[in-house]
Structure formats: C-alpha cells, structure tokens
N, C-alpha and C positions, 0 to 999 in steps of 0.2 A: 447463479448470482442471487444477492436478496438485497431486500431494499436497507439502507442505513439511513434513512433522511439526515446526510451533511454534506450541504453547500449544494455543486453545480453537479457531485455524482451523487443518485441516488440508488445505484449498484455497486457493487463489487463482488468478485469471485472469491469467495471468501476460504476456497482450498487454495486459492493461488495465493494469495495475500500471506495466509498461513506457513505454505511452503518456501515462500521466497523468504520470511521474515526471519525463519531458521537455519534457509538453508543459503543465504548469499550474504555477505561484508555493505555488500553497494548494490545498488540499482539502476539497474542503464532505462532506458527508454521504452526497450519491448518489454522487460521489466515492468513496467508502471501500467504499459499496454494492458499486461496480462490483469491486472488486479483490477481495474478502472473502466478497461475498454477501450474502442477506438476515441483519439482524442485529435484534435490537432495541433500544430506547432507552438500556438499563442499559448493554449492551454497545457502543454507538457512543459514549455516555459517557466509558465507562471509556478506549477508544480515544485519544478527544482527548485523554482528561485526561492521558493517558503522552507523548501528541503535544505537549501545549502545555509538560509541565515539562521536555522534549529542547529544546525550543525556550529554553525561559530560560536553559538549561545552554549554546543555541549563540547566546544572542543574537538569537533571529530573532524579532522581535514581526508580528504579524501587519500585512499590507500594506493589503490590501482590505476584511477581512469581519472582526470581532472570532471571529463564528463558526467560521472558517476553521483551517485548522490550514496553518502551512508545510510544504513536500510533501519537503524533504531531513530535516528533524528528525524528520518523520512517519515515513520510513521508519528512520533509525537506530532509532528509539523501538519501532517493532514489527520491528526486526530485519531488515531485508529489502534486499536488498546489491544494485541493480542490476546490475553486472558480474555474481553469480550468475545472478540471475535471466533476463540476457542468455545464458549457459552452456547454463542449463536449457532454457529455449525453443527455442536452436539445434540440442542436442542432440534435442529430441524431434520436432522439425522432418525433423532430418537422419535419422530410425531412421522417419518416416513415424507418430508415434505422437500428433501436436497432435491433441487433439480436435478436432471438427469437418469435419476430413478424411477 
C-alpha cells in the first residue's frame, strides 16, 4: 500500500487498484475491500453512492449486479487516475521501495 493523501483513505493497494481497473466491468464490495482496505458499511455506502452518481453523470448503468458499481466512474468519483497510479507503482518499484519486497 502507499500513501495518496485523498480524503478519509490514506492507502491503497495500488497493484490491486491497478489490476481491478483492467481487469473487471464493476466493482462489488470485496472489490473496493481490496483497493482501500477494511472499511465499514457506512463507509462502502457512502463509496458507491459517489460511484453510482459519477456513473449517471457518465451514463454507465450497471451491467451485471445492480449492486455493482462501474469500475471507470468508480475511479473518476474517488479520484484515482490510473496513468498516476501506473507512475507511482513504477516509480517505487524502480527505487526498490513496493512493499513486500
């Protein structure tokens, strides 16, 4: 995880975030889990609900799950710019600094 200083998360799994961004349509809950961290109800709430009115603003109704939140409006709506995020990963890759390592 690394820090982003936006809002009330100041981590994210920034391989997760990455890999869902490409690789899913929607994002369910454990989904959101994975990028953010443990959260609770109030707060994966509030998440969708900023995800789902990005989504009426881009036109994206949900495909599979009503549940579900579209995964490009989801990230305009919390902010989160893959080409950054693609930046930030490289960079802390290339300085030896990825957690886990």
């Amino acid at each position: 995880m690394t820090k982003t200083g936006r809002g009330m998360f100041n981590t994210i799994n920034l391989e997760a975030a990455l890999r869902l961004y490409y690789e899913r349509l929607e994002l369910n809950c454990d989904d959101v889990r994975e990028i953010f961290g443990p959260m609770g109800s109030t707060t994966m709430s509030r998440m969708k609900k900023q995800a789902r009115e990005q989504m009426v603003k881009d036109g994206n109704p949900p495909i599979w799950d009503a549940r579900n939140v579209n995964t490009v409006s989801a990230f305009k709506a919390w902010k989160l710019d893959p080409a950054d995020l693609e930046m930030r990963l490289a960079k802390l890759r290339k300085l030896g600094l990825e957690e886990g390592e």
